[in-house]
N, CA and C of each residue as an Amber inpcrd file, in Angstrom:
protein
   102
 -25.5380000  23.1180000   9.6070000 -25.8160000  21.9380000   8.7900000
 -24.6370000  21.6690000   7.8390000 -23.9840000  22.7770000   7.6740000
 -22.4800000  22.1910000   6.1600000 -21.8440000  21.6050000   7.1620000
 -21.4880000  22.4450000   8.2180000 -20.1560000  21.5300000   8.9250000
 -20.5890000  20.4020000   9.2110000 -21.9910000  19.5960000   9.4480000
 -21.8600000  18.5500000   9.7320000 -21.9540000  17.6200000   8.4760000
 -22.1970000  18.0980000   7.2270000 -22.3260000  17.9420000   6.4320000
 -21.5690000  17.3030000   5.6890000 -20.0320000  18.2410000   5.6200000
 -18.8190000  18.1640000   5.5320000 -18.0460000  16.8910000   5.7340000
 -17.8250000  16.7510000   7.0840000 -17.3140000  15.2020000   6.9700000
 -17.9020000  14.0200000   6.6660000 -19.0760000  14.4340000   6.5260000
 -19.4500000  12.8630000   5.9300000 -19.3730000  12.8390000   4.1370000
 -19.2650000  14.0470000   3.4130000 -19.3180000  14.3540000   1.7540000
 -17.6870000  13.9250000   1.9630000 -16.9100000  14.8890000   2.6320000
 -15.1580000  14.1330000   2.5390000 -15.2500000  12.6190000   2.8430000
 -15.5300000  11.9960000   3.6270000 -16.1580000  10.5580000   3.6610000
 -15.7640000   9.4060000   2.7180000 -17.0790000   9.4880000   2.2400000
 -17.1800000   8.6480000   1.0010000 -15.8920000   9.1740000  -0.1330000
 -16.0270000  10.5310000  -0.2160000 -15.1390000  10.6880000  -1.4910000
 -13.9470000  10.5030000  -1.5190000 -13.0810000  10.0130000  -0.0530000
 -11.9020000   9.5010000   0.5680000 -12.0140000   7.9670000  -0.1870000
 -13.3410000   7.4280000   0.0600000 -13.2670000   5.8030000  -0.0940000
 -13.3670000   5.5380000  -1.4850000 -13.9660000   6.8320000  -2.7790000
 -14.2870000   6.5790000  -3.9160000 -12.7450000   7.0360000  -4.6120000
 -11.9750000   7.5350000  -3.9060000 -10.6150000   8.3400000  -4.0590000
 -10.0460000   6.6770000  -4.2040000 -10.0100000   5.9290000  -2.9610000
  -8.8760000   4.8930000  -2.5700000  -9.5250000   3.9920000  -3.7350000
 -10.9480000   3.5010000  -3.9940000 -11.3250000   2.6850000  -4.8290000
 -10.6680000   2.8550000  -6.2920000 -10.9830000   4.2940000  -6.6090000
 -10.3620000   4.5240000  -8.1130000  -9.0290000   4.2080000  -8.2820000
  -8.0920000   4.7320000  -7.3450000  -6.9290000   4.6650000  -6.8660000
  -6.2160000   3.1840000  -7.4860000  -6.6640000   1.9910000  -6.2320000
  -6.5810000   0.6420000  -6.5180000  -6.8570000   0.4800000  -7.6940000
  -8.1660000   0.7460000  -8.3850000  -8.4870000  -0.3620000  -9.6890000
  -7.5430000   0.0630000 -10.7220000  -7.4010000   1.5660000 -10.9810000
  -6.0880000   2.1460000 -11.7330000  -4.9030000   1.3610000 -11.6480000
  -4.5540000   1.8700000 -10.2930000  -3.5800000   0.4640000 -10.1950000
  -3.4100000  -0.6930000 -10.8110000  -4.2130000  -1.7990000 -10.8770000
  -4.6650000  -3.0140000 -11.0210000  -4.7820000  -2.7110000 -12.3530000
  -5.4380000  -2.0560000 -12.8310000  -5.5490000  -2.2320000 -14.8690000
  -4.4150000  -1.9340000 -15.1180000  -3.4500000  -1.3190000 -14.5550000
  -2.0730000  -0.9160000 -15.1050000  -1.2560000  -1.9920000 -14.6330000
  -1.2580000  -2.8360000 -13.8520000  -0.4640000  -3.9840000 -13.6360000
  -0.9690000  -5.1680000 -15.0080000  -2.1930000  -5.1490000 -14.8410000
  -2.9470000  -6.2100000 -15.9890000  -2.2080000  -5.6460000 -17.3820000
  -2.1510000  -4.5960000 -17.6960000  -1.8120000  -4.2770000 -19.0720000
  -0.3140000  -4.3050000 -19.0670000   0.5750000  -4.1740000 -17.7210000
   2.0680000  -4.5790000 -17.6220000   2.3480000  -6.1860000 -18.0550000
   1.3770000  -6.9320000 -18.0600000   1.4980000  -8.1980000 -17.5480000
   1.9510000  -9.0240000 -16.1770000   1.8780000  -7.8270000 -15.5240000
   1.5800000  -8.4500000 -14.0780000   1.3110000  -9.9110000 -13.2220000
């Protein structure tokens, strides 16, 4: 049950990784004046 477990918990936390990622991004361009 972990191993199948496993790739789907790496999963999402890949997509909550890239989300945080971007918006960081993006508030730091906004506060550059971008």
């Amino acid at each position: 049950m972990a191993i199948e477990k496993s790739p789907t918990a790496i999963l999402p936390n890949c997509y909550q990784l890239c989300f945080f990622y971007f918006f960081f991004r993006n508030t730091i361009a906004v506060r550059a004046g971008i």
